[in-house]
C-alpha positions as CSV (number, residue, x, y, z in Angstrom):
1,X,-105.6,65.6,-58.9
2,X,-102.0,66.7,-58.3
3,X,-101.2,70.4,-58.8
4,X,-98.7,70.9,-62.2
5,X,-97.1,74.1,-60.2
6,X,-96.0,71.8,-57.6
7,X,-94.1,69.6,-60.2
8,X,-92.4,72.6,-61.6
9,X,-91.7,73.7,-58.7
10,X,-90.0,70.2,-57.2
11,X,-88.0,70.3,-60.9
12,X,-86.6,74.2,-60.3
13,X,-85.7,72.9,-56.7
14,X,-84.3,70.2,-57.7
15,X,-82.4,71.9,-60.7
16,X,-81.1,74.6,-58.0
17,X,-79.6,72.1,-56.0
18,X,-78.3,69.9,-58.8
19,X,-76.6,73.3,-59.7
20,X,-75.3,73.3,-55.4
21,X,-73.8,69.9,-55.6
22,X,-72.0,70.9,-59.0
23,X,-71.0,73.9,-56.9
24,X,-69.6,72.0,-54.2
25,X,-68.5,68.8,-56.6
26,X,-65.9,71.8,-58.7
27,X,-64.4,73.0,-55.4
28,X,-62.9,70.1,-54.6
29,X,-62.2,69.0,-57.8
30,X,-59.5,72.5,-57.9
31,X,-58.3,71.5,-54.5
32,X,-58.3,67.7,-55.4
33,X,-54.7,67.8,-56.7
34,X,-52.9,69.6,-53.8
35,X,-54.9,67.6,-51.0
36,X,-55.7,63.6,-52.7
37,X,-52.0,63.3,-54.0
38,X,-49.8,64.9,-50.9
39,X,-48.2,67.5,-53.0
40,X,-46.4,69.8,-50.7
41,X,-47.7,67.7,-48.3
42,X,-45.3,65.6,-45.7
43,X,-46.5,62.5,-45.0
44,X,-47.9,62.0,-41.2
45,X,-46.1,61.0,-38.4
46,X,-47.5,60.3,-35.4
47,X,-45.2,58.3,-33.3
48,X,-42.5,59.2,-30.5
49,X,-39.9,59.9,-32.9
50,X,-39.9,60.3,-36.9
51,X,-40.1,56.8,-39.1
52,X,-38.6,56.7,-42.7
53,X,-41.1,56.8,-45.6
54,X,-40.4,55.4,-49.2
55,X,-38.7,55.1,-51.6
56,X,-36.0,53.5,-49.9
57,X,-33.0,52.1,-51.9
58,X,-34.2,49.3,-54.0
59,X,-33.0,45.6,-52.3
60,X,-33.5,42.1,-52.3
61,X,-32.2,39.8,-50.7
62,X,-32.3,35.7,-50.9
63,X,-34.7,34.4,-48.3
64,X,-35.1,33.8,-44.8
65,X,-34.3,37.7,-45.5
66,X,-30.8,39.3,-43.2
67,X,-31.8,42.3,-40.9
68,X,-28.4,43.4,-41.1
69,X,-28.3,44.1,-44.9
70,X,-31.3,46.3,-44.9
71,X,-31.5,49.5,-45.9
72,X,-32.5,51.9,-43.7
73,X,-32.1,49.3,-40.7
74,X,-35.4,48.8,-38.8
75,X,-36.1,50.3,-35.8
76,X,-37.2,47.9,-33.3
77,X,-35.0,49.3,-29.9
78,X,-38.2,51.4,-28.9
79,X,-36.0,54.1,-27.1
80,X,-38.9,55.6,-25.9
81,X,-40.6,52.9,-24.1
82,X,-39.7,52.3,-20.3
83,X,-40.1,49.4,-18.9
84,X,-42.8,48.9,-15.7
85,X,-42.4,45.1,-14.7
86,X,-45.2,43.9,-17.0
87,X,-43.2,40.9,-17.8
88,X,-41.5,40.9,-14.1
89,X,-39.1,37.0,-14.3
90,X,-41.4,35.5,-16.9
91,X,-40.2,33.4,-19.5
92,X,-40.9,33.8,-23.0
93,X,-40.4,31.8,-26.1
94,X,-40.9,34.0,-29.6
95,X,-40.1,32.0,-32.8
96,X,-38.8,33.8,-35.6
97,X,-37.1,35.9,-33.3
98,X,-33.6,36.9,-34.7
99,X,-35.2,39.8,-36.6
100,X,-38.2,42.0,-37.5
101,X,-41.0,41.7,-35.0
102,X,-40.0,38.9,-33.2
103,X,-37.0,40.9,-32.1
104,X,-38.5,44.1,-31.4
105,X,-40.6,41.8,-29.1
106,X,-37.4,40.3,-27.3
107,X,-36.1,43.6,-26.9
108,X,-39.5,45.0,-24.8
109,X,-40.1,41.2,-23.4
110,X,-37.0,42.4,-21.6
111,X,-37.1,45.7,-21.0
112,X,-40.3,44.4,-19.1
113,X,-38.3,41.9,-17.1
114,X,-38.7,38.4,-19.4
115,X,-36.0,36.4,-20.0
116,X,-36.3,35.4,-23.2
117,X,-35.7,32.2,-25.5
118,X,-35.2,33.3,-29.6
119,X,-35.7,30.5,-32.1
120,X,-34.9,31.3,-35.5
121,X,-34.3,29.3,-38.8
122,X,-30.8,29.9,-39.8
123,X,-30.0,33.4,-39.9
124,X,-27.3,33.3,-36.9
125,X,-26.0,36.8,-37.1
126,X,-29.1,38.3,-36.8
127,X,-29.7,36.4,-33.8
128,X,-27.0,37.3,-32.1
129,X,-28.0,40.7,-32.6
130,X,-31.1,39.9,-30.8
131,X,-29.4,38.0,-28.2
132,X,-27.0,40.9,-27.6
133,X,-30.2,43.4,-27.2
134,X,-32.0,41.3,-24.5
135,X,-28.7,40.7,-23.0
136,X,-28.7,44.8,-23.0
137,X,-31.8,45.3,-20.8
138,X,-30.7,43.1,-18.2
139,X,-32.2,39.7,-18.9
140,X,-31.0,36.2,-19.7
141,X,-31.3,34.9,-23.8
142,X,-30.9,32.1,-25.7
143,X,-30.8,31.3,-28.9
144,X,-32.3,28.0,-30.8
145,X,-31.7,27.8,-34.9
146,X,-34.5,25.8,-36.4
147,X,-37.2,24.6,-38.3
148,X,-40.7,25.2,-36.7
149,X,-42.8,23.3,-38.9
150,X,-40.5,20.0,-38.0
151,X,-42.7,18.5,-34.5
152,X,-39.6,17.5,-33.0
153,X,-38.2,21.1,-32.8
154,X,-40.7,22.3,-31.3
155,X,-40.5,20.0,-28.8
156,X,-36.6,20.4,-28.6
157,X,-37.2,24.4,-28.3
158,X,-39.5,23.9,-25.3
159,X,-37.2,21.1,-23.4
160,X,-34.2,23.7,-24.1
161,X,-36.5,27.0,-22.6
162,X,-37.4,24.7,-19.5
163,X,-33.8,23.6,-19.0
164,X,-31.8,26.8,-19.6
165,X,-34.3,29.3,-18.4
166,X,-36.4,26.7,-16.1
167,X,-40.1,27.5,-17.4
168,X,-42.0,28.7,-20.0
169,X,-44.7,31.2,-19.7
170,X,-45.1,32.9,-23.0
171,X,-45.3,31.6,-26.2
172,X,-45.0,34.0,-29.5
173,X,-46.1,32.0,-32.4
174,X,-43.9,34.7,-35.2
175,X,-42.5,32.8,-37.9
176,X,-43.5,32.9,-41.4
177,X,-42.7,32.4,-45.1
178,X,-44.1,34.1,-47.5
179,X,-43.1,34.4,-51.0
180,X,-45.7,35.9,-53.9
181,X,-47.1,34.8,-57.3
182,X,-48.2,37.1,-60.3
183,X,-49.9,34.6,-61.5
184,X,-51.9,31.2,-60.1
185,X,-50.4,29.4,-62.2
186,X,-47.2,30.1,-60.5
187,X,-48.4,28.8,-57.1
188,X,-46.8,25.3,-57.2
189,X,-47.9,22.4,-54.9
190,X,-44.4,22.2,-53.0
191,X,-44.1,26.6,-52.5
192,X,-47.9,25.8,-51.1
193,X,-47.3,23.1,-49.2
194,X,-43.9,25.4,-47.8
195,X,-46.2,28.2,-46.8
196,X,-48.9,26.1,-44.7
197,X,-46.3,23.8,-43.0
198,X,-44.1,26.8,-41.8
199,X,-47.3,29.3,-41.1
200,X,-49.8,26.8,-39.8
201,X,-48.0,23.8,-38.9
202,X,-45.3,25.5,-37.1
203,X,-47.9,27.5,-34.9
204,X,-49.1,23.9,-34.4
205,X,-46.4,22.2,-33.8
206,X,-45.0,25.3,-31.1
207,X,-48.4,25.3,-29.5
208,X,-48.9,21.3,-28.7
209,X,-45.1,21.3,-27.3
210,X,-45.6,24.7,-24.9
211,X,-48.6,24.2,-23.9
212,X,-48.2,21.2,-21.3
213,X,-46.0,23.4,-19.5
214,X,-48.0,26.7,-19.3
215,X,-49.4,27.5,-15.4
216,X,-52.0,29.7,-15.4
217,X,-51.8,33.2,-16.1
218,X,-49.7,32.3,-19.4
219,X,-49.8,33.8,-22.9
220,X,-49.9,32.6,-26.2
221,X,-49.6,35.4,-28.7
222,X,-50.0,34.4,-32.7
223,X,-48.7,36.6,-35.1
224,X,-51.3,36.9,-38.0
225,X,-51.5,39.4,-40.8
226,X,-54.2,42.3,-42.1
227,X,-53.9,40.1,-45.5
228,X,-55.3,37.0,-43.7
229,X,-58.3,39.6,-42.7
230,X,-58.6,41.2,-46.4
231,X,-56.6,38.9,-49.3
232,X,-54.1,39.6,-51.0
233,X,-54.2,39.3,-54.8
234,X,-50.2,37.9,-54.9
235,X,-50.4,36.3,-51.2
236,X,-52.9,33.4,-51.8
237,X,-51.3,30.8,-50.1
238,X,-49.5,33.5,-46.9
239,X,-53.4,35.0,-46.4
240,X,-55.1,31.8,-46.5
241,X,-52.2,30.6,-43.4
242,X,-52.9,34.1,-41.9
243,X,-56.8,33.6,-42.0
244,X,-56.1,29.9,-40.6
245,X,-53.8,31.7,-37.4
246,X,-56.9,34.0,-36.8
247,X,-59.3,31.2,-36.4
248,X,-56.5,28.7,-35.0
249,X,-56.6,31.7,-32.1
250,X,-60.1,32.6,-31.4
251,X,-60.7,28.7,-31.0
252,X,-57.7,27.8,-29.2
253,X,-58.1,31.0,-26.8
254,X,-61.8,29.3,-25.8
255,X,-60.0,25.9,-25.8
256,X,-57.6,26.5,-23.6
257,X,-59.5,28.9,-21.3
258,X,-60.4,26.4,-18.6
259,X,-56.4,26.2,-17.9
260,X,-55.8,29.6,-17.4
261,X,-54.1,30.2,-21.0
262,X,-54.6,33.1,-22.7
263,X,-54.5,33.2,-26.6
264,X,-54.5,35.6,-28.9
265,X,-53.3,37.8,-32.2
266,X,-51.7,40.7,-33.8
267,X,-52.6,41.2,-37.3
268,X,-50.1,43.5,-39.0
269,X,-50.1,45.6,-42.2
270,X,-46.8,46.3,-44.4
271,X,-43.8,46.4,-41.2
272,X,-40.8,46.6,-42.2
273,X,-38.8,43.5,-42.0
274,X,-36.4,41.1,-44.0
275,X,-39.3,39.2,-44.9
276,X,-40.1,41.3,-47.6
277,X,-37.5,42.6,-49.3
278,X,-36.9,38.3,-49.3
279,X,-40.1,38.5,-51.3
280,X,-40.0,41.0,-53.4
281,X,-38.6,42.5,-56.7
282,X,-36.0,45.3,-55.5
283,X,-38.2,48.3,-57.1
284,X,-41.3,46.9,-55.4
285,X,-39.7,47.1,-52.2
286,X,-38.4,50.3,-52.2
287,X,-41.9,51.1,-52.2
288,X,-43.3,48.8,-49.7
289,X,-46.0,50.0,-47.4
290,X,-46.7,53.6,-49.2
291,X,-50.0,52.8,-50.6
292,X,-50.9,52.8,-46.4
293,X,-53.1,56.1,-44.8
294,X,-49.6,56.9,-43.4
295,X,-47.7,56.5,-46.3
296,X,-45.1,53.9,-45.1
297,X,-44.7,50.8,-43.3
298,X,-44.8,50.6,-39.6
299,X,-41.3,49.4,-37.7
300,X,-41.3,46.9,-36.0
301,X,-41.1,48.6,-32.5
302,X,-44.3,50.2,-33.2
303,X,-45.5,46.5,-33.3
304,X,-44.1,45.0,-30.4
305,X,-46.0,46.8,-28.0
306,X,-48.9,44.9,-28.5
307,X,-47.8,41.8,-28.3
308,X,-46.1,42.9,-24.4
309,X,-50.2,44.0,-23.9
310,X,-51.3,40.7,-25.0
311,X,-48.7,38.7,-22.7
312,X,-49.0,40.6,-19.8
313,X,-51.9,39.2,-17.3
314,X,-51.9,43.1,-15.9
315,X,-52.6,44.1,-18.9
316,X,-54.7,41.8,-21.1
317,X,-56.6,39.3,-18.3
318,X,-60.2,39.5,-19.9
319,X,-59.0,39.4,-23.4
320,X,-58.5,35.9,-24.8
321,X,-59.4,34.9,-28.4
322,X,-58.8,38.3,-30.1
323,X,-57.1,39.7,-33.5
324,X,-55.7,42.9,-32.9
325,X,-55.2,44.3,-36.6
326,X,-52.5,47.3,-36.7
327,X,-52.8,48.4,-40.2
328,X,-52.1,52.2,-40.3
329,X,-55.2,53.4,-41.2
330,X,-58.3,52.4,-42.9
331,X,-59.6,53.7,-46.3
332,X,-62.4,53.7,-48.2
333,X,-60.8,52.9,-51.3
């Protein structure tokens, strides 16, 4: 027969420590303010030199997006970073190159001793920007305007890397469109079919033309997305391509393993790049990436060094196949 002082006794205990957690539970609640929202607080930084944080001035821009007009300009010249022959007279073709990430790539492709091949759709000033930077560190560019998800460019962007640099040994699959819907209704058959044959077929289309001519040792780096890891309630259409360059890389990396070719991904949270104030209202993106741990978007030189990780065979030879998600921070929710 079970003892009723017992009972009482589990019921006092437990009342005691239901008062303890109440204790505990009002603390925080008085400190909740203060710490939860950031008041007083600066947002972190934790790189080698301060990045801006939202607001920024409230833009948009009609797409493919102009790196020139933005506002602050991103930071993708990595001052800090010195080059150590990771690259050392390797050839690299990045699509989507004349801004954002792809150029912040260029720009440590050649500070690592790649010459460098930029393909862009038609956004011409911004890739001479790009051109002038990998000109800067030392190393030959050239620049080829268009569209990735047409087969014969691709091919047309390889044959014009072989002939003007004289081989190819890096591939960076970068390019993208993305442009959101409120509501699914919104999503139309053509802006769908837009999204997959730049995001998808383009990465295709660049990837059957290169990689005939990849030796081994060679690199294939996709550029994929945290939302094609997590959806994204207005990206349908860019996070289903992003999920698709995820598994396009982990099966292509084992594919193409028995040449030599290595294959893989960087997945990116909010980075601050033409593409979104392209997609954007102008309030929205004055307050792109602040719902990150950090409180802002990344720049794009914070990016690029893993994708000169990924490409490098001293740095990245056992590693094919993988999705390397830099997100600033996970939560909770």
């Amino acid at each position: 027969m079970s003892d009723p002082t017992s009972h009482d006794q589990f019921a006092r205990n437990a009342e005691r420590v239901a008062d303890d957690e109440r204790d505990i539970q009002a603390k925080i609640d008085r400190e909740e303010p203060s710490f939860a929202k950031g008041k007083g607080e600066a947002p972190p930084q934790t790189g080698a030199r301060p990045y801006p944080v939202p607001p920024f001035p409230p833009q948009h821009q009609a797409k493919p997006g102009v790196e020139a007009k933005l506002d602050p300009q991103p930071m993708y010249d990595a001052p800090y970073w010195k080059g150590s022959e990771k690259l050392k007279d390797k050839v690299a073709l990045i699509t989507g190159a004349d801004s954002g990430i792809g150029r912040a790539v260029a720009v440590l492709f050649a500070r690592e001793g790649a010459d460098v091949a930029i393909a862009y759709l038609d956004e011409h000033e911004d890739a001479e920007e790009t051109r002038r930077a990998v000109e800067k560190e030392g190393r030959r560019a050239i620049t080829i305007a268009g569209d990735v998800a047409d087969p014969a460019f691709a091919e047309a962007a390889v044959k014009q890397t072989l002939d003007q640099l004289g081989k190819l040994d890096i591939l960076v699959n970068n390019a993208a469109f993305q442009e959101h819907v409120e509501d699914f209704e919104q999503l139309t058959e053509e802006h769908f079919d837009r999204t997959i044959k730049t995001n998808v077929y383009g990465y295709f289309h660049m990837a059957k033309a290169a990689v005939p001519h990849l030796k081994p040792g060679s690199a294939i780096v996709m550029t994929g997305s945290v939302t094609g890891l997590l959806g994204n309630k207005d990206l349908l259409d860019y996070s289903m391509t992003k999920g698709a360059i995820h598994a396009f890389t982990r099966s292509l990396g084992t594919h193409l393993l028995k040449k030599g070719i290595r294959v893989n991904a960087v997945a990116p949270g909010p980075v601050w790049t033409p593409l979104n104030p392209a997609d954007k209202d102008a309030e929205k993106a004055s307050k792109f990436g602040s719902a990150t741990e950090m409180k802002r978007p990344a720049q794009p030189e914070e990016i690029a060094p893993a994708y000169v990780f990924l490409a490098s065979p001293q740095c990245s030879s056992f590693i094919t196949g993988e999705v390397l998600p830099i997100i600033g921070g996970y939560s909770g929710g």
